[in-house]
matplotlib code that plots the C-alpha trace (Angstrom):
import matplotlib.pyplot as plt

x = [50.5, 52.1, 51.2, 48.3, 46.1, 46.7, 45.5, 41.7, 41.1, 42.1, 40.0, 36.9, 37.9, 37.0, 34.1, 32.6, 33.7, 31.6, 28.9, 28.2, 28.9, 26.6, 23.6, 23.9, 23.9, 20.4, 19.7, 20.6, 18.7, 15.6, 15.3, 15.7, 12.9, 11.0, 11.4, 10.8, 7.2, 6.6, 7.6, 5.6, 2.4, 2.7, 3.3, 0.2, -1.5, -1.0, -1.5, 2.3, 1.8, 4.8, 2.2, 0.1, 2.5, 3.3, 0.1, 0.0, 2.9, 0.3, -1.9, 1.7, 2.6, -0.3, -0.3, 3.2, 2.6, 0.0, 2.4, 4.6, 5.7, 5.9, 3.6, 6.4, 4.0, 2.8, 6.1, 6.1, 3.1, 4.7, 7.4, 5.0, 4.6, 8.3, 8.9, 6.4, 7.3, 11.3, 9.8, 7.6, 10.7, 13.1, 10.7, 9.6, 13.3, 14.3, 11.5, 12.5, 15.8, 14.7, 12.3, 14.4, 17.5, 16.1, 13.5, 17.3, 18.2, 15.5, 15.3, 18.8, 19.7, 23.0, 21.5, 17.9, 17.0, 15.2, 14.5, 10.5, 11.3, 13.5, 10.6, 7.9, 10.1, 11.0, 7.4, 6.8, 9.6, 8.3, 4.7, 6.4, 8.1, 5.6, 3.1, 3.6, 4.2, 0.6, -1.0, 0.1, -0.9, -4.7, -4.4, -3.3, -5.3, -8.3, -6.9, -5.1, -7.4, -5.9, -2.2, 1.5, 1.5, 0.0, 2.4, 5.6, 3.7, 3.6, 7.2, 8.2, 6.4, 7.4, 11.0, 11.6, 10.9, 13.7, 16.4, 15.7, 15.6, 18.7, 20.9, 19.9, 21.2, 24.3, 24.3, 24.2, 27.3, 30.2, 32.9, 32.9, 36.2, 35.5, 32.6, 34.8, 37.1, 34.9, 33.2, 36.5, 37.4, 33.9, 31.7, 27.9, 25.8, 24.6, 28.1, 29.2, 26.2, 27.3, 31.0, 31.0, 28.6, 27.2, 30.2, 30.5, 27.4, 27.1, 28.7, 26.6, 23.4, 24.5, 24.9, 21.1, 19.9, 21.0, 20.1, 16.5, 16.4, 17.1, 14.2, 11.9, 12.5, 10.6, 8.3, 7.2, 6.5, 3.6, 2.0, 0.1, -2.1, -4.0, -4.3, -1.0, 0.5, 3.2, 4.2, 2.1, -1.4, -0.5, 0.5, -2.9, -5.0, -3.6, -4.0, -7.8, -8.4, -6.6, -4.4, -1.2, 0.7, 0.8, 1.2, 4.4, 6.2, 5.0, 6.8, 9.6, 9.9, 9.9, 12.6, 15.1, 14.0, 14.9, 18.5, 19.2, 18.3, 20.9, 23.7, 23.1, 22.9, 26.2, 27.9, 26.6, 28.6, 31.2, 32.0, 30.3, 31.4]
y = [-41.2, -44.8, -46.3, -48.8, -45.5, -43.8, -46.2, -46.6, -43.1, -42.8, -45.7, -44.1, -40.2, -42.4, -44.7, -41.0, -40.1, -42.7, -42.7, -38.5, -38.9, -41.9, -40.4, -37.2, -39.8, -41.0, -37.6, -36.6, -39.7, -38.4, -35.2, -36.5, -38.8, -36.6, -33.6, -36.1, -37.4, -33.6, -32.8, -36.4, -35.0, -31.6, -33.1, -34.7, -32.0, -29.6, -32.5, -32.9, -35.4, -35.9, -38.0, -34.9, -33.0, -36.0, -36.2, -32.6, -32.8, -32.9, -30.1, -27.9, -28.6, -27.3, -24.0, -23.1, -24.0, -21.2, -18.9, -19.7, -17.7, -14.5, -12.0, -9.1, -7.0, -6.3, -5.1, -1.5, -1.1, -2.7, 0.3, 2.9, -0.1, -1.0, 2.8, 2.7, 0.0, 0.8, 4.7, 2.5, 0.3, 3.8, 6.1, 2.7, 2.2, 5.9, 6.6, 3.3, 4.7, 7.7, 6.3, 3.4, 5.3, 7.2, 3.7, 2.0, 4.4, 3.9, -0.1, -0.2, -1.2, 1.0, 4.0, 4.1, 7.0, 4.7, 0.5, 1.2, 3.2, 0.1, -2.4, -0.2, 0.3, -3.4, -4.4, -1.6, -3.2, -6.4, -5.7, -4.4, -7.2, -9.8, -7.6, -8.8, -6.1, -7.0, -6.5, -3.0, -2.2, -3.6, -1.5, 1.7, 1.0, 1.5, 5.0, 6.7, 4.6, 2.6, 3.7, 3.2, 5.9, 2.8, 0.3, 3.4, 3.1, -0.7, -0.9, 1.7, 0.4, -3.2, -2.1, 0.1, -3.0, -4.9, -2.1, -0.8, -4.0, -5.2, -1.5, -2.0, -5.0, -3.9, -0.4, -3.5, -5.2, -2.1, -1.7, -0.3, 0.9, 3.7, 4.8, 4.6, 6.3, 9.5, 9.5, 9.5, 12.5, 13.8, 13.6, 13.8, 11.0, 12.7, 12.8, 9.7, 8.3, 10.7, 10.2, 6.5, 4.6, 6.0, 5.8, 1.9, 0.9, 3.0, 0.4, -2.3, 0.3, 1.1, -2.8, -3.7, -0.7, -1.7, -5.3, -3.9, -1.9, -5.2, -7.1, -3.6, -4.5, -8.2, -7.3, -4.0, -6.5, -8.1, -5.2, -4.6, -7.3, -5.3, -2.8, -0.8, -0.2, -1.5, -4.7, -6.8, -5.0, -6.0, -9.3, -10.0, -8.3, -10.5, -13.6, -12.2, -12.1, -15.3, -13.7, -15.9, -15.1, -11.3, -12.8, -14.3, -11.0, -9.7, -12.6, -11.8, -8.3, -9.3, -11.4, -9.1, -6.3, -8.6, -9.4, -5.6, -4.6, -7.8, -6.1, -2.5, -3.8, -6.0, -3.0, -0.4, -2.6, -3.1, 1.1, 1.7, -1.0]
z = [27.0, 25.7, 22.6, 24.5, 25.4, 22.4, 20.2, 22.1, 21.6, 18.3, 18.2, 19.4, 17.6, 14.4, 15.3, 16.4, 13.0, 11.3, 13.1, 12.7, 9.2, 9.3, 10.7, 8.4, 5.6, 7.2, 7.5, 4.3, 2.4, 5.0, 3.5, -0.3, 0.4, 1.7, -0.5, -3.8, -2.1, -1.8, -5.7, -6.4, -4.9, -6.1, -9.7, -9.0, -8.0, -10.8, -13.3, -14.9, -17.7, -20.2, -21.9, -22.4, -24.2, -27.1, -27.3, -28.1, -30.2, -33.3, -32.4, -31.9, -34.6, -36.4, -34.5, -35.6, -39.6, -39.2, -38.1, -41.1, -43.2, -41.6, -43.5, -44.0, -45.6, -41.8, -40.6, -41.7, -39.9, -36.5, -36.7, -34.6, -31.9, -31.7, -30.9, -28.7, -26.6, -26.8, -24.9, -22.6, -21.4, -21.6, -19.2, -17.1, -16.6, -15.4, -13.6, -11.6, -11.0, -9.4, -7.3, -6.1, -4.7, -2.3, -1.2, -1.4, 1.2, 3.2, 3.1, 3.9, 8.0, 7.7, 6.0, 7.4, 9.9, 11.9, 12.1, 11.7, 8.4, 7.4, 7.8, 6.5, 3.0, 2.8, 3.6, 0.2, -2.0, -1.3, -2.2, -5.8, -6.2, -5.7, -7.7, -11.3, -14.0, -16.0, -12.6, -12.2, -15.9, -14.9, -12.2, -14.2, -17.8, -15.4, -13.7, -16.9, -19.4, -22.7, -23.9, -23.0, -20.2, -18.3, -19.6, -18.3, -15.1, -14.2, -15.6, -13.5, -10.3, -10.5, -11.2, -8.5, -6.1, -7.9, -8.1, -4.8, -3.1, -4.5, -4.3, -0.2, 0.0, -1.4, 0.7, 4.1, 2.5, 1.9, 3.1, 7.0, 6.7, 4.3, 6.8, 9.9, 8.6, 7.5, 10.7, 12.5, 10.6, 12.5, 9.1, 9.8, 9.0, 5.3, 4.4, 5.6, 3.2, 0.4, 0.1, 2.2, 1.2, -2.1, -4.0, -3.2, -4.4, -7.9, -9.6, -8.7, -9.1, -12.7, -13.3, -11.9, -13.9, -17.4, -16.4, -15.3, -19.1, -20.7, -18.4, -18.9, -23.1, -22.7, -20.4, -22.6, -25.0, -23.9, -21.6, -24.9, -24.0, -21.3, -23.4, -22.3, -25.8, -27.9, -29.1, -27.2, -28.3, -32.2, -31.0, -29.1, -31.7, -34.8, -32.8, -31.9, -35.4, -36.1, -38.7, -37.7, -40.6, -39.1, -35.4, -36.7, -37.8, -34.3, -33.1, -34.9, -34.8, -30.7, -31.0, -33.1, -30.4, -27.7, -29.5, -30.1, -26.2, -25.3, -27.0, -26.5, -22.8, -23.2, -24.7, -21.7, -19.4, -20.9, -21.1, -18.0, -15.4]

ax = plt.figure().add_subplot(projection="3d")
ax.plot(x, y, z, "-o")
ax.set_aspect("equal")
plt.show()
C-alpha cells in the first residue's frame, strides 16, 4: 500500500472519528437537556423556592434565639436518657450482627444453598432497608408498648438489612482462588465457606459493623420521638412544652454524643482493621 491509498483511509479512520465522537456529543447534550427539564419539573413539583427560605430567614432566626442559652440546669437530668440511648444503639447494633451473618450467607450467589433462597433473602434485606428505622419503632411501640426495648428492636431490624446486604455483596466479590484451592484439597462446601470465604470478608464485616454503631448512635437519638426512649423522647417533650431553653441542652447533649461515638468509632478502626 503506496502513500496515495494510504492517505484516503487515514482520511476516512478520522472523519469516522469525528463524526462518533460528534454524535455522542449530541447524545451527550440530549441527555443533559433532558435530565435538567426533568429536575426543572420536579423542582416545580415539590415547590423549591430559594425565595421561600430568605423569606424565612427572619422567622429562623427567631426559633434559634429561643433556643439560646442552653438551660444547663436540665443536663443532669438528660444523664439517665443518654445511657439509655447509648444501650439502645449498643444491643440494636449486636443484635444486627447476629442476625445479619447468617441472612449475609444466605443472600449471597456463592454461598447460598440454593438461587430461590438467594432471592427470597435479598427480597428480605431489601424490605429492611427501605423500611426506615422510625417505621419499625411504630411498628414495635404498638407490640412491646412505650420504652427503649422498641427503640433496640427497630435499630436492630433496619440494621441487619444494611450489614447483611453489604457483607453478601462482599462474600460475591473474594477471592476464587482461596476457594479453589480448598475444594481441590476435597474440602466440603461448609468448610470451604468457613476457612474460604469467611475469613475474607471479616474485615470488611468488622468495618460495616462499627460504621453501623456509629449510624445506630444518631438514629437512637431521635427514636424517642415515637415514644422508643432516649434522647429523642426529652427532645420532643421540651419542644411540646415549648421550653426551648431545655430543647437546646437536648440539642447539645446530642451533638457531644454524636462527636464521642465518631471517635470511639475512628479509634475501633484504627486497632481493629
Amino acid at each position: 500500500m503506496n502513500a496515495a491509498t494510504l492517505d484516503p483511509v487515514i482520511e476516512s479512520t478520522l472523519s469516522g472519528a469525528v463524526a462518533l465522537r460528534s454524535r455522542r456529543l449530541v447524545k451527550a447534550a440530549g441527555w443533559g437537556v433532558l435530565g435538567l427539564a426533568v429536575l426543572s419539573f420536579s423542582g416545580n413539583q415539590i415547590g423549591m423556592n430559594p425565595a421561600s427560605i430568605v423569606r424565612g430567614i427572619p422567622f429562623m432566626w427567631d426559633f434559634f434565639t429561643r433556643l439560646f442559652p442552653p438551660d444547663l440546669r436540665y443536663f443532669p437530668l438528660l444523664a439517665r436518657a443518654t445511657i439509655e440511648t447509648v444501650q439502645i444503639a449498643v444491643w440494636g447494633t449486636l443484635l444486627a450482627i447476629v442476625f445479619s451473618i447468617p441472612l449475609a450467607l444466605l443472600g449471597a450467589r456463592n454461598t447460598t444453598p440454593h438461587i430461590f433462597v438467594f432471592h427470597v433473602t435479598r427480597v428480605f434485606l431489601n424490605a429492611l432497608r427501605a423500611i426506615n428505622e422510625l417505621v419499625f419503632a411504630l411498628i414495635f411501640v404498638s407490640a412491646v408498648g412505650l420504652g427503649p426495648f422498641a427503640g433496640v428492636l427497630a435499630i436492630a431490624m433496619h440494621a441487619t438489612g444494611m450489614l447483611a446486604k453489604f457483607t453478601a455483596e462482599e462474600a460475591e466479590g473474594i477471592d476464587r482462588g482461596q476457594v479453589e484451592a480448598l475444594q481441590a484439597t476435597g474440602a466440603n462446601r461448609l468448610q470451604v465457606i468457613l476457612f474460604g470465604v469467611v475469613p475474607q470478608v471479616i474485615p470488611a464485616f468488622l468495618s460495616y459493623a462499627i460504621y453501623r454503631f456509629d449510624v445506630s448512635i444518631r438514629s437512637a437519638t431521635v427514636l424517642g420521638l415515637v415514644g422508643a426512649g432516649g434522647l429523642g423522647f426529652s427532645l420532643f417533650k421540651t419542644m411540646k412544652l415549648f421550653r426551648y431553653h431545655e430543647t437546646a441542652t437536648c440539642i447539645l447533649v446530642i451533638f457531644v454524643l454524636v462527636m464521642i461515638s465518631d471517635w470511639i468509632c475512628a479509634r475501633l478502626r484504627e486497632r481493629i482493621l
